[in-house]
N, C-alpha and C positions, 0 to 999 in steps of 0.2 A: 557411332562406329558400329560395323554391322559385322557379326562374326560367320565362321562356315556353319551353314547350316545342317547340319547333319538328320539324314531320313530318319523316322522312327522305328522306334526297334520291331520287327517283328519277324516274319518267314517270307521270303522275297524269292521271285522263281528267277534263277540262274541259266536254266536249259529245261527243254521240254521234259516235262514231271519231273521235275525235279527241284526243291526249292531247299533254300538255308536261312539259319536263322542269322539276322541280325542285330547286336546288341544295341544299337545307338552309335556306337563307337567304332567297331572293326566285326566282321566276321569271325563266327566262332566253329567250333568243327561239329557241329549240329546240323546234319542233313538230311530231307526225305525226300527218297527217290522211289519214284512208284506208290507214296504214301507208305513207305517202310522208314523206321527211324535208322540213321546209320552217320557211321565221321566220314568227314570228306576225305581221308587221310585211307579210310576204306572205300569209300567207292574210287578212288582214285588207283589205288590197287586192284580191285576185281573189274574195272572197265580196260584198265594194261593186260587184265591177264586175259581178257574177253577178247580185245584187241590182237594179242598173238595167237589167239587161239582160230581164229577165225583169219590170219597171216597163213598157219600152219596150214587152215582147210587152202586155201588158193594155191600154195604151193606144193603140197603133193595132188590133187590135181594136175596144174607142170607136170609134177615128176611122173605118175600115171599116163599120164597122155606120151610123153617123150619117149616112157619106154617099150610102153605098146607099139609105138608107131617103127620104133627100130627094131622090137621085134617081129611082128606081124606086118609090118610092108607100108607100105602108104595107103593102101585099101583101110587099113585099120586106119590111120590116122585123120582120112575124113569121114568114120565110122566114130571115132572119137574127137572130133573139133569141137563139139560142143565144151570137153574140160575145161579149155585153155579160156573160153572165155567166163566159164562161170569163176573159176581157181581165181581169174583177175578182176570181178567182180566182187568177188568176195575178201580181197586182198585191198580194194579199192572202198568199199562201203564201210571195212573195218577201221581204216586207214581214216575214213570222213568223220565219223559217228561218233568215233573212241576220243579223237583228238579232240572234237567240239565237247564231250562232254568232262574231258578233261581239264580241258582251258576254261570251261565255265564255272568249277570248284576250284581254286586258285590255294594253293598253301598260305600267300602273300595277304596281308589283309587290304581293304579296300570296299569301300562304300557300295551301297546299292545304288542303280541309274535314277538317279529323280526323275518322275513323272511315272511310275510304273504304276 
């Protein structure tokens, strides 16, 4: 009879720099990010707050661009088109970056991929 095999325990990379440790058993809240020791429980929180904060840059941008543009005429507004794309750019990369690195420290426990 052959049981699950479980990986051995050690520091296992999750997402780009970023690795956790594994007991044998289940993930624990032991994580290095950038080679900084930190809980997953924290970077989970300061990648949310990274995540809005970087929502907030995209959209006043928007709000900049829309209000120039009804201020100042439509002269301004293809004087200022460049906002709207960086505002969504930035609203978009935070939006990619944050969620990957969210979903890859998981609160839930659960094994490292064999073969890594």
């Amino acid at each position: 009879m052959s049981g699950v095999r479980s990986a051995a325990p050690g520091w296992y990379d999750v997402h780009r720099s970023t690795q956790r440790w594994w007991d044998g058993g289940q993930w624990t809240e032991n994580v290095l990010h950038h080679g900084r020791p930190m809980s997953a429980t924290a970077l989970r929180a300061t990648t949310t707050r990274m995540l809005w904060l970087w929502v907030g840059v995209g959209v006043a941008a928007w709000v900049t661009f829309l209000v120039c543009s009804f201020s100042f005429g439509l002269s301004a507004a293809f004087a200022l088109a460049l906002l709207p794309v960086a505002g969504s750019a930035a609203i978009v990369a935070a939006a990619i970056t944050g969620s990957r690195l969210i979903a890859a420290v998981p609160p839930t426990p659960g094994g490292p991929a064999e073969g890594r």
